[in-house]
C-alpha positions in Angstrom: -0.1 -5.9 15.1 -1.4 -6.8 11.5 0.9 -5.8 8.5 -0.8 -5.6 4.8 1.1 -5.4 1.6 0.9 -4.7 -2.4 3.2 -5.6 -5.0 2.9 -3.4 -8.0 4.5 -3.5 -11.1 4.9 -1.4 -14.2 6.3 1.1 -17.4 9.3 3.0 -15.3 6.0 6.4 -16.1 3.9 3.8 -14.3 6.5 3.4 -11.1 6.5 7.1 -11.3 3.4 7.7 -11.4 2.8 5.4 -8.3 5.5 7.5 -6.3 3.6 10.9 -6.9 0.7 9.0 -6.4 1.1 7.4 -3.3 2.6 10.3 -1.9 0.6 13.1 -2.4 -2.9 10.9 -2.0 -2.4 7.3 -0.5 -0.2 8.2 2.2 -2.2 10.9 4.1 -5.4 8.8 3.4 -4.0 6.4 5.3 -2.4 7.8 8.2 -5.9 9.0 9.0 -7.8 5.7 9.3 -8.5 4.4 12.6 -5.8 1.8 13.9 -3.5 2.6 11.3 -0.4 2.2 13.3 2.1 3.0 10.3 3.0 3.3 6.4 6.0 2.3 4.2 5.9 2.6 0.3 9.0 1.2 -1.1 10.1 1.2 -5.1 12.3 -0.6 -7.5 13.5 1.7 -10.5 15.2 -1.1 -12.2 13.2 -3.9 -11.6 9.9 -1.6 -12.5 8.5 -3.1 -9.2 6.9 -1.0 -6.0 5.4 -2.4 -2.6 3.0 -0.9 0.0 3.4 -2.0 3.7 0.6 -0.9 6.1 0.6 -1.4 9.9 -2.7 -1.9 11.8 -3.5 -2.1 15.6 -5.1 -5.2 15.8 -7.1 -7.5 13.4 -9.8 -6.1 14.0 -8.3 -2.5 12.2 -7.5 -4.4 9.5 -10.5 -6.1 8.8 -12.3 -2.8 9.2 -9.8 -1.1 6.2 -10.3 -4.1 3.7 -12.9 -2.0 1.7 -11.0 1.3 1.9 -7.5 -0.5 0.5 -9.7 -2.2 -1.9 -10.9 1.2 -3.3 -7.3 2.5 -2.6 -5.7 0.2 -5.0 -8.3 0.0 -7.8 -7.6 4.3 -7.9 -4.0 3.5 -7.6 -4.0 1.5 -10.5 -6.5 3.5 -12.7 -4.5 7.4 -11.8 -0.5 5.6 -12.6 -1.5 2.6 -14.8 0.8 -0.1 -12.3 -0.3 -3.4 -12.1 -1.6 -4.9 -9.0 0.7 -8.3 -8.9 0.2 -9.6 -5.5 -1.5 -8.5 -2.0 -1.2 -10.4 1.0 -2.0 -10.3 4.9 0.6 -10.6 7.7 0.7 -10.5 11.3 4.0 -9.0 12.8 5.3 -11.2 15.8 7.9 -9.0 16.6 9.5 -5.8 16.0 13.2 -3.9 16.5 
């Protein structure tokens, strides 16, 4: 299993703005990509901070998303006005 993440930062509208946002359109467009195996969208009111976590398959799931979360977080960032502070890869190595 692969894990990818976002750190976002912002205006508190921003952060709000990311939470309708991420919601209502990044949310469902991920659950339907192939290998997706999970989504979590965390945010920090009083730190102005939010973070994506997506769950993939395999490697080979992730790789095959890079261009789609690309073109997810350039929208994400031009519809709430967040900042796009950080993104890195991960794999998982075990789970609870």
């Amino acid at each position: 299993m692969q894990a990818r993440t976002s750190t976002w930062s912002g205006s508190p509208e921003a952060i709000e703005r990311w939470v309708e946002h991420v919601t209502t359109t990044v949310k469902p467009m991920v659950a339907g990509l192939p290998g997706n195996a999970g989504a979590y969208f965390f945010v920090d009111r009083a730190n102005h901070l939010a973070l994506t976590l997506t769950l993939w398959d395999s490697e080979e799931a992730v790789l095959s998303s890079d261009q789609t979360a690309e073109a997810s977080r350039a929208s994400t960032v031009a519809a709430t006005g967040v900042e796009l502070v950080k993104r890195d890869r991960y794999e998982v190595v075990t789970q609870a």
